[in-house]
N, C-alpha and C positions, 0 to 999 in steps of 0.2 A: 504493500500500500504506500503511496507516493503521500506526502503532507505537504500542505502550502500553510504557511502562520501566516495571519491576519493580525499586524498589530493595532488596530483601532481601540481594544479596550486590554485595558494594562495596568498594572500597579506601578510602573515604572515612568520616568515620561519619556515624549516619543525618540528620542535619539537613542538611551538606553535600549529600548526595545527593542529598536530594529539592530543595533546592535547585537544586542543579543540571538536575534534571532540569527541573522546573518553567523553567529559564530555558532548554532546549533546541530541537531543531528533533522531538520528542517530540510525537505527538497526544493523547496520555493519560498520565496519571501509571495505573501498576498497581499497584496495593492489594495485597496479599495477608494476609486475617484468618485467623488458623488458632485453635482451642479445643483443641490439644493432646489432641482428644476423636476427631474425622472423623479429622485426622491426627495423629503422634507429637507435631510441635512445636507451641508454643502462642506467639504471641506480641503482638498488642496487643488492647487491648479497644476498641471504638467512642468511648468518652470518650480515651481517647488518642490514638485516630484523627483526635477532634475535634482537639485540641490541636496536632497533628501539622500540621495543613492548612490550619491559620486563616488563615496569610497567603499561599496557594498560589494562582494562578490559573487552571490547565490545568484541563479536566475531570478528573475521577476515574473509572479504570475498577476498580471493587470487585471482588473476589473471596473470598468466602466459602466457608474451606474447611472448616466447621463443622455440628456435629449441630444441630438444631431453628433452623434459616437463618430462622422465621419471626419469632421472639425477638428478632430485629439491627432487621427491617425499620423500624420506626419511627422508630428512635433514627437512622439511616441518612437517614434522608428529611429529618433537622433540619440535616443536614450540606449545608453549601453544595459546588457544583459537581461533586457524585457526580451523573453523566450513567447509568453502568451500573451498574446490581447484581446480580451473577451469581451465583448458589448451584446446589451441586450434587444432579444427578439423586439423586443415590444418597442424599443426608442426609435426606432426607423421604419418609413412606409417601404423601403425597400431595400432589405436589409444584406439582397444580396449583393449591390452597390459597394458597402460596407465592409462585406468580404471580400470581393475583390481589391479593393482598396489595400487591405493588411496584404491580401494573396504578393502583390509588389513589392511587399517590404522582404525584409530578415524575420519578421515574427512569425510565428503562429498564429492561426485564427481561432478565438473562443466565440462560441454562443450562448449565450446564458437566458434562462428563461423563470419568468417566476411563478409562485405555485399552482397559480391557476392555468396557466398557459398548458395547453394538452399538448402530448409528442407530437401529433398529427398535423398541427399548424407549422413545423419543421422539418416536414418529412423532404421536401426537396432540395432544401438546405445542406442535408446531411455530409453529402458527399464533397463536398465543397470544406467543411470544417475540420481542425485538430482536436477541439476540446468542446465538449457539451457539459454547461457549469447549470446545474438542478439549484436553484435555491429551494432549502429547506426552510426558509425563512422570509419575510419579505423584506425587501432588500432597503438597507438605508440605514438599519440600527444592529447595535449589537447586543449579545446576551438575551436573545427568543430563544422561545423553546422550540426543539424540534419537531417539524409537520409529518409523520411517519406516514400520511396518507402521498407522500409524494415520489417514496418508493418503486410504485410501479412505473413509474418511466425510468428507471434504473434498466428492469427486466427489458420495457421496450425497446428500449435503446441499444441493451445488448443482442436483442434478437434483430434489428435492423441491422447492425453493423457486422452479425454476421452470416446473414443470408447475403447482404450484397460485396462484402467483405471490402466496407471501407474501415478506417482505420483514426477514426479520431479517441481519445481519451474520453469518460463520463467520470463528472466530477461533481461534489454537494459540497454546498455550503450553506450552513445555520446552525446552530447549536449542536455542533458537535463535538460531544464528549467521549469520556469513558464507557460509558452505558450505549447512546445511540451507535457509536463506532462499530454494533457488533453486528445492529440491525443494517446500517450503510454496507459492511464487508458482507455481509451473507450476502443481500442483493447482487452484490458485485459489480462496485464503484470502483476505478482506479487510484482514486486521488480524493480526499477530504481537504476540507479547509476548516481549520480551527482557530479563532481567535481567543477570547476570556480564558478557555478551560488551558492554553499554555501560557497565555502570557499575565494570566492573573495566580501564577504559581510561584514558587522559590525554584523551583528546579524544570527547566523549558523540556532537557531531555527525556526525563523520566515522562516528563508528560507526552511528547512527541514519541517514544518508544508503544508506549501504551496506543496509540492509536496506529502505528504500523502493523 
């Protein structure tokens, strides 16, 4: 199981964090960009992103929780070691614009959908992306509890990618702990994303061991 940390919620403040994280047994650092527009909260813009990660060297998994995701991509692709950049279904009337867009860069493309969004509005999509990011939570805040009815697009997604055998990642993110991690792994998710349950600990590995 791959982990990406989410440093948004922390007992630390944000430089330790991501410090820490960056020095952990973590596969990804998780991004979380919000425009206070898609969702309530707003909080860094790309030029601070940049700032934020100059001397970082884990890959970056980006998450854009933002209206017009196509506006970011460029400025995004200047940024060293962002490996994913996922924007969501719902912020674009034509999202496959969007992916082609990243397709030009050095990154990965993410698609992210949130709870309500069925597979079926992404079925054409599919073949086109790296990473498919499930929010188990609605997207914008942290520390929700996990929506375990969202699950079954875990199954679905596995069973699309391998009757047509494409090859992108399925990934969740929302309240993922100790306890849900076991329900995410049966399903068979590649990759979680955890914020609070590691980085509101004393010890980030033990806690990232525990979810691998």
């Amino acid at each position: 199981m791959k982990v990406a940390v989410s440093f948004i919620s922390s007992n630390y403040d944000l430089e330790t964090t991501i410090k820490k994280i960056d020095e952990s047994k973590a596969d990804y650092i998780h991004v979380d960009m919000m425009d206070g527009i898609f969702v309530e909260n707003c909080n860094f813009s790309v030029q601070d992103l940049k700032k934020m990660f100059k001397e970082t060297t884990k890959p970056l998994d980006v998450h854009m929780m933002v209206c017009s995701p196509n506006k970011y991509v460029k400025e995004f692709a200047k940024m060293k070691n962002v490996e994913y950049l996922t924007f969501h279904y719902e912020a674009h009337r034509r999202p496959i614009d969007v992916i082609n867009m990243i397709r030009h860069t050095n990154m990965k493309v993410g698609l992210a959908i949130n709870p309500e969004t069925k597979v079926s509005h992404i079925i054409p999509l599919l073949n086109h992306v790296d990473q498919v990011l499930i929010m188990s939570v609605k997207p914008g805040k942290g520390g929700q509890q996990f929506m375990e009815d969202v699950l079954y697009k875990v199954e679905t997604l596995k069973d699309i990618r391998e009757e047509n055998n494409y090859h992108y990642i399925i990934n969740i993110d929302g309240g993922i702990n100790g306890d849900t991690i076991k329900k995410a792994a049966k399903a068979g998710v590649d990759m979680v994303v955890s914020g609070s349950y590691v980085c509101k600990s004393e010890d980030y590995d033990k806690q990232i061991d525990s979810l691998k």
